[in-house]
N, C-alpha and C positions, 0 to 999 in steps of 0.2 A: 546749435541753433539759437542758445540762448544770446551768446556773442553779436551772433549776427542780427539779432531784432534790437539790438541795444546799438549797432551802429547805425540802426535804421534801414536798415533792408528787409520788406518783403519777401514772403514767400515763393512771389512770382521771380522776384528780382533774384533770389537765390538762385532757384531752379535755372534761371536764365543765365547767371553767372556759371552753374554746373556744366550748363550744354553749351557754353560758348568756350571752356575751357576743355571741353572733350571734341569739339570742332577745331580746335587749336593745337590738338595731341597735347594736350596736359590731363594725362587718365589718373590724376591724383586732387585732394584736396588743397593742391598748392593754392590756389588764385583766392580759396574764400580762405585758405590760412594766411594768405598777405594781407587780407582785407583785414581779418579778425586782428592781427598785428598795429595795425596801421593803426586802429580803431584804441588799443589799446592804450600806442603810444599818447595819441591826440587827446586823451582821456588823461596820461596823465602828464603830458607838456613839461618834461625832462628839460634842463637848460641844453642837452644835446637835439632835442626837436626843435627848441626854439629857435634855438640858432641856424637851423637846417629851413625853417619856414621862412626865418628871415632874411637867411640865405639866400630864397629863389624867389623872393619881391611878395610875399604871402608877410601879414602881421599876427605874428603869434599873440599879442595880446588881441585883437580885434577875435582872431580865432578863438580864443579862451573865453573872450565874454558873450562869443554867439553861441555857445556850445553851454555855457552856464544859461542862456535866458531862453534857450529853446528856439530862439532863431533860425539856427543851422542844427542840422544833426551832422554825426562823425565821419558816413555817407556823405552828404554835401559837401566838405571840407574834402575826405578823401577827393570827389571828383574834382574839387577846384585844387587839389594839388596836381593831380596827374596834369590837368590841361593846363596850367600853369608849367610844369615840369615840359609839356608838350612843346610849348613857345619858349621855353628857356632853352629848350634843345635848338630849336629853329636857331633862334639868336645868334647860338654859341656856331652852328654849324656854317653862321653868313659872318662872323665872327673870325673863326679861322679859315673862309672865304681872304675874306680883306688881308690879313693877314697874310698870308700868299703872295697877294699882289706887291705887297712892297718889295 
């Protein structure tokens, strides 16, 4: 629990994390032990995360200094990676769309 109030999740938001991954048949702690992960990496921004953020059009430095001045918590970065992550999928899948065509 304690992981999780340090990514910035709520109690609500937990529970709600719990029963959406029990509506999704995940009957285990996978979903908030990827969270608590994620949470961990972002925390401590390995030259392997960094590269991975800058990777998918995210700035690992911009992400470091909003997570130093309290701007963002590791929650908010997580969601703007997934929907980030989200449109990089789209991309890649109109991507290798085009591709095809030739």
């Amino acid at each position: 629990p304690t992981l999780l109030q340090e990514v910035g999740l709520t109690a609500d938001e937990t529970f709600n994390i719990i029963s959406q991954s029990v509506k999704s048949g995940v009957y285990s702690d996978k979903g908030l032990d990827a969270i608590k992960e994620a949470g961990l990496a972002l925390r401590e921004l390995t030259p392997v995360t960094r590269d991975a953020l800058d990777g998918i059009g995210l700035s690992s430095k911009a992400i470091e200094s909003s997570l130093a001045d309290g701007t963002k918590s590791v929650i908010d970065i997580i969601k703007e990676v997934s929907t980030q992550m989200g449109t990089f999928h789209f991309l890649l899948m109109v991507y290798r769309q085009l591709l095809k065509g030739q």
